[in-house]
GUVORO-178633 format. One record per residue (C-alpha): residue in three letters; x, y, z. Coordinates in steps of 0.1 Angstrom, whole numbers. Example, Ala and Ser with C-alpha at 12.3 -4.5 7.8 and 13.67 -1.06 7.14 Angstrom:
<pts>
+--------+-------+-------+-------+
: residu :    c1 :    c2 :    c3 :
+--------+-------+-------+-------+
:    ALA :   123 :   -45 :    78 :
:    SER :   137 :   -11 :    71 :
+--------+-------+-------+-------+
</pts>
This chain:
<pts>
+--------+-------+-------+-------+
: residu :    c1 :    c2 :    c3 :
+--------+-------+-------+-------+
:    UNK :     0 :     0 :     0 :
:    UNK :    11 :    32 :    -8 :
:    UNK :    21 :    61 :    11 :
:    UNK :    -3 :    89 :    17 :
:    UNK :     1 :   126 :    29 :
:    UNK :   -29 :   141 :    47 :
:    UNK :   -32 :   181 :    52 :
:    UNK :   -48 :   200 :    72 :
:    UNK :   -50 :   239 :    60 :
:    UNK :   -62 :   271 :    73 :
:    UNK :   -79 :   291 :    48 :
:    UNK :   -91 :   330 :    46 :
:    UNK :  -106 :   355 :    28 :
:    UNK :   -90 :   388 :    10 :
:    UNK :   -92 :   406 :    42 :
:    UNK :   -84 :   378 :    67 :
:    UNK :  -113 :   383 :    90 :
:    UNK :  -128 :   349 :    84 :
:    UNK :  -107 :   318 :    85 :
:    UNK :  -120 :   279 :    79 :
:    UNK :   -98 :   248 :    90 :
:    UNK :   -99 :   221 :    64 :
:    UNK :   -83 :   186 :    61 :
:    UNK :   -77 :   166 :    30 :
:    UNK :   -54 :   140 :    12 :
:    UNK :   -51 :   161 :   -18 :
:    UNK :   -45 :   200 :    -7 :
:    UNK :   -39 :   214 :   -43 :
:    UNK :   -74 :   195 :   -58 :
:    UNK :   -92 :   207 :   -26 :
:    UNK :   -82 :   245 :   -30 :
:    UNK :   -93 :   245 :   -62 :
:    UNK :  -124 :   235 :   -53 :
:    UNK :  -126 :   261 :   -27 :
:    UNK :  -114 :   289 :   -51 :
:    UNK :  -135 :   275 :   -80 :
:    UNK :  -171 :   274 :   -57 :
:    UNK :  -177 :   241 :   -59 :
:    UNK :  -201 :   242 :   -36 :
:    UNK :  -220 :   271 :   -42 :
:    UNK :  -241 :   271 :    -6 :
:    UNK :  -207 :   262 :    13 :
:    UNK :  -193 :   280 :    37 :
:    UNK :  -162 :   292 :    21 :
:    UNK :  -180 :   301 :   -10 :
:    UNK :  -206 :   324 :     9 :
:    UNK :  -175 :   342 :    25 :
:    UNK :  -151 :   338 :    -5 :
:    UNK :  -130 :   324 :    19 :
:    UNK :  -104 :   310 :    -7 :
:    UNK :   -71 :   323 :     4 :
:    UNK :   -41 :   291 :    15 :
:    UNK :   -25 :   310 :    42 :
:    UNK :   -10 :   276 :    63 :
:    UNK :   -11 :   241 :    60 :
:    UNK :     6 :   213 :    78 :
:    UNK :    12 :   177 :    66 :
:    UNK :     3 :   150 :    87 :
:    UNK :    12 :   104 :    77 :
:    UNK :   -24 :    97 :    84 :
:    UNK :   -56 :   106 :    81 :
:    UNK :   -63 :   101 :   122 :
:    UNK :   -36 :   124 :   128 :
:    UNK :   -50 :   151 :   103 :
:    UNK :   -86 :   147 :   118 :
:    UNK :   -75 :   149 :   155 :
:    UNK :   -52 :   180 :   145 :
:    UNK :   -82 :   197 :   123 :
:    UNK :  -104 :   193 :   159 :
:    UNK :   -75 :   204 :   179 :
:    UNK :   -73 :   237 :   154 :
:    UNK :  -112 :   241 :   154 :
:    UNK :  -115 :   239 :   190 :
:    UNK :   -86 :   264 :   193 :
:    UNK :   -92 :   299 :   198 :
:    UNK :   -89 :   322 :   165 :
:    UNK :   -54 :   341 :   184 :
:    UNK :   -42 :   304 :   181 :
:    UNK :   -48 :   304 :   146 :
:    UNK :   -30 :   337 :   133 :
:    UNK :    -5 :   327 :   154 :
:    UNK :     2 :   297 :   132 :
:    UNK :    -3 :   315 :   101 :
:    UNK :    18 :   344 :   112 :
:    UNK :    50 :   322 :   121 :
:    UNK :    52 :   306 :    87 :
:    UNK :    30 :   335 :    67 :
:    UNK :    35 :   367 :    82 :
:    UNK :    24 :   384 :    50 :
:    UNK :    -6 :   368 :    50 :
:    UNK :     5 :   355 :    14 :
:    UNK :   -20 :   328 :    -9 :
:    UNK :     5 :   300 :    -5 :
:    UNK :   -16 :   282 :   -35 :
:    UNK :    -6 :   311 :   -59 :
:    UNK :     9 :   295 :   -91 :
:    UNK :    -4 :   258 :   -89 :
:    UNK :   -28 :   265 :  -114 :
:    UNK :   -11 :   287 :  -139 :
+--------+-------+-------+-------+
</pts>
């Protein structure tokens, strides 16, 4: 069986006053159904919250499901504090993987 990477990401929108935690086992497919509105009545698509501003790999997907709770029952402070020690500019860390 093959090896698989699981994600967990935080996601925002343009002005970084809403965030979503996400997990997945393909983070550049699951952006680009974030950006793209795949679900139109979805949360990220009614806030335009489409921004990759952190994401953390994780060997399996327990881990990444018990680290996604551990984000979502964190407080938002926690958050931004993750985002600004590897993203301090806030930056779309998907830009380019569609170009």
């Amino acid at each position: 069986m093959a090896n698989r990477t699981y994600y967990v990401y935080l996601l925002s929108n343009k002005s970084g006053s809403v965030l979503y935690v996400g997990v997945t086992n393909d983070l550049q497919r699951r952006v680009l159904e974030h950006k793209s509105g795949y679900n139109p009545g979805s949360f990220t698509s009614r806030y335009k919250v489409h921004k990759l501003v952190w994401w953390e790999e994780l060997p399996s997907p327990e881990e990444a499901i018990a680290r996604e709770k551990q984000l979502k029952g964190g407080s938002r402070a926690r958050k931004v504090q993750l985002i600004q020690a590897h993203n301090p500019q806030w930056l779309d860390l998907s830009q380019g993987w569609y170009d």
